[in-house]
N, C-alpha and C positions, 0 to 999 in steps of 0.2 A: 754024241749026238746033242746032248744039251750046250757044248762048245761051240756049236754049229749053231743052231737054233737062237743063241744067243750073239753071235758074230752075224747073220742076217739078220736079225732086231739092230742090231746096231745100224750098219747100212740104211735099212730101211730110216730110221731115225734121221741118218746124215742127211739121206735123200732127200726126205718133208722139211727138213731144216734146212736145206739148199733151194725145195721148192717155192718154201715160206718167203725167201730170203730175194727170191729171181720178183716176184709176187709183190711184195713190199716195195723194191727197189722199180717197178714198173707203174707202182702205183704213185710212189712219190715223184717220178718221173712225170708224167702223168698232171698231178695236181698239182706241181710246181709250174705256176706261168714261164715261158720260155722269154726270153728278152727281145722286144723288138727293137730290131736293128736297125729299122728303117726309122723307127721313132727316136731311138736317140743318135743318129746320124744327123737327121732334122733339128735338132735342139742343140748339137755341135758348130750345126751351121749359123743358126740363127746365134750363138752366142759368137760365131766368129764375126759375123756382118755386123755385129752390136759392135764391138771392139774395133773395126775399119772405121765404121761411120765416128765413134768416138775418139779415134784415131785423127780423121782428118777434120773435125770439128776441133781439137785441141791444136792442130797445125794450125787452125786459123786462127784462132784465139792468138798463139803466139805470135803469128806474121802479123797481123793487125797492130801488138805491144809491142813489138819491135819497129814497124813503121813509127807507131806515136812518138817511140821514143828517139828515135830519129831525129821526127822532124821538132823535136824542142831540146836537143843537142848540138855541139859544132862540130862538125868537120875539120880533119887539117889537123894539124899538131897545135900545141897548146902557144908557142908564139905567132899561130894567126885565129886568136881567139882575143886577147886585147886589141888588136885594130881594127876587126870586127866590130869589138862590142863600144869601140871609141868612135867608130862611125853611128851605128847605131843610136848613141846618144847624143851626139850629134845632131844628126839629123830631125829627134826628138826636142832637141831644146830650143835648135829653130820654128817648128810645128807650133810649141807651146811658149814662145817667146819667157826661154829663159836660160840665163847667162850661165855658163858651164864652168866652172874655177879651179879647177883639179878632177883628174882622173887618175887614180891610181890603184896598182895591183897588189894585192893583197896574198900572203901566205898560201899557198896550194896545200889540198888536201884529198887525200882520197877515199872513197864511202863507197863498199862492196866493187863495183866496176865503172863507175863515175869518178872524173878527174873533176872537182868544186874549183874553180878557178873565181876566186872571190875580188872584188875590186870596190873601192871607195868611191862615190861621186859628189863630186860639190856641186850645189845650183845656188845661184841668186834667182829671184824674181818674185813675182806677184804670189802671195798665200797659194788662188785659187789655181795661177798657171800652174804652178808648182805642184799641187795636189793631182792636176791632170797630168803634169809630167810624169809622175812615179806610177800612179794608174796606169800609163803609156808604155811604161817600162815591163810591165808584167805580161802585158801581151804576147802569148804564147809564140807570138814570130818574132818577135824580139831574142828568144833563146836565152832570156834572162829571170832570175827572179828577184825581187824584193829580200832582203833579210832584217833590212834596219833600216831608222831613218828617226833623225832627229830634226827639229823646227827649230829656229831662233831667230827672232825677230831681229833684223837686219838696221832697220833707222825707225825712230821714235815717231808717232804718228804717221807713219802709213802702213800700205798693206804688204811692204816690199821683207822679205824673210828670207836665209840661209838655211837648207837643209842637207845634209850630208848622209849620203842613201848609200847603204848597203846591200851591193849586189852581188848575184852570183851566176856565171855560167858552169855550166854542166858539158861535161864531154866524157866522151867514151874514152877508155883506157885501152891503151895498145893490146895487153892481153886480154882483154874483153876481145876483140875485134876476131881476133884468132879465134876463136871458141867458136 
């Protein structure tokens, strides 16, 4: 009898210990906020419409730097970029009346995706033409830039000077183009 007595003590024990336990587990249930689903669907979304808009704000940023860079590059392979830039100057020295005495092409070099197509220029003429010629040269439609340039007074009392301008065209490299 006390084998018994003691064997439903036990039971009963397990019982409260399973009710305690159903009890507990309902309460923590219960007290624990549930996740709203609908609130972070909403904050999925809104960080995906973040990430398009700065998606296609970054495409533009690029198609814009890629235009620029276009339009102050040549086209064409790199032997129609000296008779380009020999018209160019050209037509420059007539503008600024002064006398053009060499044109030549200088060492190619290449920097990240730009082909530097570098070339030499001689002018005669007046200081001041002159100073407006290279000014003239840097103009972003010209496709050219200034590197160097040295002055030397050409004849003793006047204003007439030699300067030999160091320029540079820029072009896109073949495998840039592909990219």
């Amino acid at each position: 009898m006390k084998a018994n007595v003691s064997a439903e003590m036990g039971t009963r024990i397990a019982l409260w210990i399973g009710v305690l336990g159903i009890v507990a587990g309902v309460a923590f249930l219960a007290l624990v906020p549930k996740p709203n689903t609908a609130l972070i669907y909403a904050k999925q979304k809104a960080q995906e419409q973040k990430i398009l808009v700065q998606g296609v704000k970054t495409q533009k940023e690029y198609d814009d730097l890629h235009a620029t860079v276009a339009k102050q590059t040549w086209n064409g392979g790199a032997q129609d970029v000296g008779p380009g830039a020999l018209q160019s100057m050209n037509a420059l020295a007539t503008k600024y009346r002064v006398k053009l005495s060499g044109f030549r092409p200088e060492r190619t070099t290449q920097a990240s995706s730009l082909n530097l197509l570098p070339y030499s220029v001689t002018a005669t003429g007046g200081y001041t033409d002159v100073l407006g010629f290279v000014k003239a040269i840097e103009n972003p439609d010209n496709k050219l830039a200034v590197d160097s340039i040295q002055i030397a007074s050409s004849e003793a009392n006047t204003d007439q000077v030699i300067a030999t301008i160091g320029i540079t065209a820029y072009q896109v490299s073949d495998e840039a183009k592909h990219v």
